[in-house]
C-alpha positions as CSV (number, residue, x, y, z in Angstrom):
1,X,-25.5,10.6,6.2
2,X,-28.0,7.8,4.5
3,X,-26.8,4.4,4.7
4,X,-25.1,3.0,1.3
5,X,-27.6,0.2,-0.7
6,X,-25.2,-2.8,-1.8
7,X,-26.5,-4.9,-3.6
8,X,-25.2,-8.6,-4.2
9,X,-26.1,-10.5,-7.3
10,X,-25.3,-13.5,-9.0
11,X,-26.8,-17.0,-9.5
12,X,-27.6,-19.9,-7.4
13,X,-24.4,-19.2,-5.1
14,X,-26.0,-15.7,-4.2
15,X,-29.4,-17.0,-3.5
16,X,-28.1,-19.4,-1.2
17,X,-26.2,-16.7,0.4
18,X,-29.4,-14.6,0.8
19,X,-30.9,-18.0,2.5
20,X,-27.9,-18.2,4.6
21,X,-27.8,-14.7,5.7
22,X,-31.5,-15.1,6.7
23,X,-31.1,-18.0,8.5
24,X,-28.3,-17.4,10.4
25,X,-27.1,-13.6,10.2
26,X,-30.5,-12.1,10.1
27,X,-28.8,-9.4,13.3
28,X,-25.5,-9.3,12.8
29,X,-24.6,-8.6,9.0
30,X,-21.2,-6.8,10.0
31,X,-22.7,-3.8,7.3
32,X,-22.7,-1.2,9.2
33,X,-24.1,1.7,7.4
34,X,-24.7,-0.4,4.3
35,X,-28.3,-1.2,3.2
36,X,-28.0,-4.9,1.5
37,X,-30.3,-6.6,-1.3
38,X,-29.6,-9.7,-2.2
39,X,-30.2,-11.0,-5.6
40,X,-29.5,-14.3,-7.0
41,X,-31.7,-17.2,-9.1
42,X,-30.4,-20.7,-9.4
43,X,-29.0,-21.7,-13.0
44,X,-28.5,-18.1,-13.9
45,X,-26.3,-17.7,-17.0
46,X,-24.2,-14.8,-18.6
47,X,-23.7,-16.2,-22.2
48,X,-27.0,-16.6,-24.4
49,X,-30.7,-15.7,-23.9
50,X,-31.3,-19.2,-21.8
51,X,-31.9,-18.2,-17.9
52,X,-29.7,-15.2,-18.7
53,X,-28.7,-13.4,-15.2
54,X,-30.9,-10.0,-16.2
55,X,-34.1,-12.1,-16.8
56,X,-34.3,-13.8,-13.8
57,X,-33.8,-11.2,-10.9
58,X,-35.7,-8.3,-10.5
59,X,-32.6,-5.5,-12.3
60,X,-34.7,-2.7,-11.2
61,X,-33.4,-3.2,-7.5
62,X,-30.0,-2.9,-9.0
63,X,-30.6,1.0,-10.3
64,X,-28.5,3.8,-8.0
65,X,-26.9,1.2,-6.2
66,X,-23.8,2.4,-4.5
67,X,-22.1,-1.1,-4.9
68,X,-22.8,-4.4,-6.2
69,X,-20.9,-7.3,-5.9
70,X,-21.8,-9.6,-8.8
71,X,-20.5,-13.2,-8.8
72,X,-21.9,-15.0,-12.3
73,X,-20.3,-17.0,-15.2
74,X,-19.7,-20.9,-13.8
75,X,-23.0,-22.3,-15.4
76,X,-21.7,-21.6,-18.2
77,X,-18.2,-23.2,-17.9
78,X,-17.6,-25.4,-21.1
79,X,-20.9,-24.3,-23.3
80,X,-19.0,-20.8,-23.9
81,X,-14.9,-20.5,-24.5
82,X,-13.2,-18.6,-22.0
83,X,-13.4,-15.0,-23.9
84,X,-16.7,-15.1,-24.4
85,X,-17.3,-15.4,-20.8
86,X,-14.7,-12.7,-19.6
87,X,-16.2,-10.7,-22.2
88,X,-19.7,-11.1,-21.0
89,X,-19.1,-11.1,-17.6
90,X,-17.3,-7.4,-17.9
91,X,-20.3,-6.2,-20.5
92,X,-22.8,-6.8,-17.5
93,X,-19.9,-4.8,-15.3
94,X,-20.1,-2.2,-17.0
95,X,-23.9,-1.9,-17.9
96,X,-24.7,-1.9,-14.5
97,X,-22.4,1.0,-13.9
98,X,-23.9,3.1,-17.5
99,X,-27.0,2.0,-17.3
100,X,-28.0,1.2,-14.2
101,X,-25.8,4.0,-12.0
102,X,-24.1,1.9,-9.6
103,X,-21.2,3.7,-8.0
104,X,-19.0,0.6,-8.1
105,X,-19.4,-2.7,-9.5
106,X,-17.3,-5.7,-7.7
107,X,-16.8,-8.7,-10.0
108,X,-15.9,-11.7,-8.0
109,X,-13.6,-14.3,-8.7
110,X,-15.5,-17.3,-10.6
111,X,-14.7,-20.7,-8.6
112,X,-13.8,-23.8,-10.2
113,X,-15.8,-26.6,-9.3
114,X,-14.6,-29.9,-8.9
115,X,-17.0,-31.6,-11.0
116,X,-15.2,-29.4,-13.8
117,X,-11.4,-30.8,-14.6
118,X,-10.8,-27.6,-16.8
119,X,-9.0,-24.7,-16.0
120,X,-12.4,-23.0,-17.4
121,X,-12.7,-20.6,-14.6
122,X,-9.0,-19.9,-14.1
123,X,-8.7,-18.7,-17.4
124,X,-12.1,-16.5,-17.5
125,X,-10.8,-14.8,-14.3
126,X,-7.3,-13.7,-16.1
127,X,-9.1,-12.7,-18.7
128,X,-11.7,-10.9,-16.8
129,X,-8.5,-8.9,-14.8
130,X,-7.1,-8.0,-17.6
131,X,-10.0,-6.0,-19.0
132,X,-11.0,-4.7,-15.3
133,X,-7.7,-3.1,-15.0
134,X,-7.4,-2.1,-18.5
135,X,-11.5,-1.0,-19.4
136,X,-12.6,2.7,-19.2
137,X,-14.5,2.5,-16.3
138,X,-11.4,1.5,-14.5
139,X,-12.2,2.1,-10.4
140,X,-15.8,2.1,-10.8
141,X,-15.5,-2.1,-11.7
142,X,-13.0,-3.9,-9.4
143,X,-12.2,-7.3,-9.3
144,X,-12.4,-9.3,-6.0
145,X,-10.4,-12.6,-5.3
146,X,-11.9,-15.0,-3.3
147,X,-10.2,-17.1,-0.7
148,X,-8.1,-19.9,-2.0
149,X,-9.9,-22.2,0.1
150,X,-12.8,-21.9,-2.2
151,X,-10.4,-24.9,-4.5
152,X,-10.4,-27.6,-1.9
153,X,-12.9,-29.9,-3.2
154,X,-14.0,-30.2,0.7
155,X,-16.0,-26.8,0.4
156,X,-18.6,-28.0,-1.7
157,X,-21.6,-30.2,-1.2
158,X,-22.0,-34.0,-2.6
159,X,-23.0,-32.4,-5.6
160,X,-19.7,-30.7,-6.5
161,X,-21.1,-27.3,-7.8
162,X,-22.1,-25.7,-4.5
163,X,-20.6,-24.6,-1.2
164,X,-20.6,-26.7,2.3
165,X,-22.2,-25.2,5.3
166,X,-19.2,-24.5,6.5
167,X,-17.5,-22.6,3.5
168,X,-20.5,-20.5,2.9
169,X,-19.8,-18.7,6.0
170,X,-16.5,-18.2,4.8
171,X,-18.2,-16.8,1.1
172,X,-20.2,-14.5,3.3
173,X,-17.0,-13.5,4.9
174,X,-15.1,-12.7,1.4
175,X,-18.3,-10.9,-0.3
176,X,-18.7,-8.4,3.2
177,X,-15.5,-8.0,3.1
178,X,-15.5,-7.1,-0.6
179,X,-18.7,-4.4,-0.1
180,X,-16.8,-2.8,2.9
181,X,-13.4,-2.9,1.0
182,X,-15.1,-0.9,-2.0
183,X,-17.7,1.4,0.5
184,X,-14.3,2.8,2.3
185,X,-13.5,3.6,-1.1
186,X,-16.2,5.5,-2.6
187,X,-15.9,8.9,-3.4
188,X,-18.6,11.1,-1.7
189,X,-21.3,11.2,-4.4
């Protein structure tokens, strides 16, 4: 049997997962059997043209895919309103499984930062469940909570936007986790 391509795509918090993963995973990615491409720009956005997610990574790596785990949406925390987001977030979901062929699209949970004092990102993600469990491609787009350790204010850096050291492991942990969740899943094509 070939190996499954996963792909993992998102903004800045994805490229600095690919960085991490290089650095200090490069042998023991836990992926069994699961071909991984990591795709992620810094600043990406979901809502308008601006650094939109599908102009700055290379999409063509997404085509076939048999999972992609896509984690986008907090850059643009308080330039959109929540629905818009969701709404956008779940367009992209399900583009990349018409469009693009992927077998199964994981959305992941957007985190709150703690530079934010909204509830932004809580609501988005109720909103986003809602329409994964409810949309008509139901089972091909799933939606993936992260940890709730992500919260703490301790995970992040100085700059309150992106993950410690430390907790990045842990992100690594929920995203694998999420690919091999979904790849024991799959339906034989």
């Amino acid at each position: 049997m070939d190996d499954l391509t996963a792909v993992v795509l998102g903004h800045s918090y994805i490229r600095r997962l690919g960085d991490f993963i290089q650095r200090r995973l490069p042998c023991r990615l836990g992926l069994s059997g699961i071909s991984l491409t990591v795709l992620g720009a810094g600043g990406a956005r979901i809502c308008g043209p601006r650094r939109h997610l599908r102009h700055e990574v290379d999409m063509d790596s997404v085509v076939g895919a048999d999972i992609v785990f896509l984690h986008v949406g907090e850059n643009d925390c308080e330039r959109v309103d929540c629905a818009t987001a969701a709404a956008e977030i779940y367009s992209l979901a399900c583009e990349l499984v018409v469009h693009y062929q992927v077998r199964c699209v994981i959305v992941g949970e957007l985190l709150t930062f703690p530079v934010h004092r909204t509830n932004w990102s809580w609501q988005v993600n109720q909103i986003l469940r809602h329409s994964i469990r409810s949309g008509m491609h139901h089972g091909q787009i799933r939606y993936w909570r992260q940890h709730r350790s992500f919260s703490r204010r301790a995970c992040f850096c100085f700059d309150g936007v992106h993950l410690s050291n430390h907790m990045m492991s842990a992100y690594w942990n929920s995203v694998r986790n999420a690919v091999l969740n979904a790849a024991r899943r799959l339906p034989s094509p």
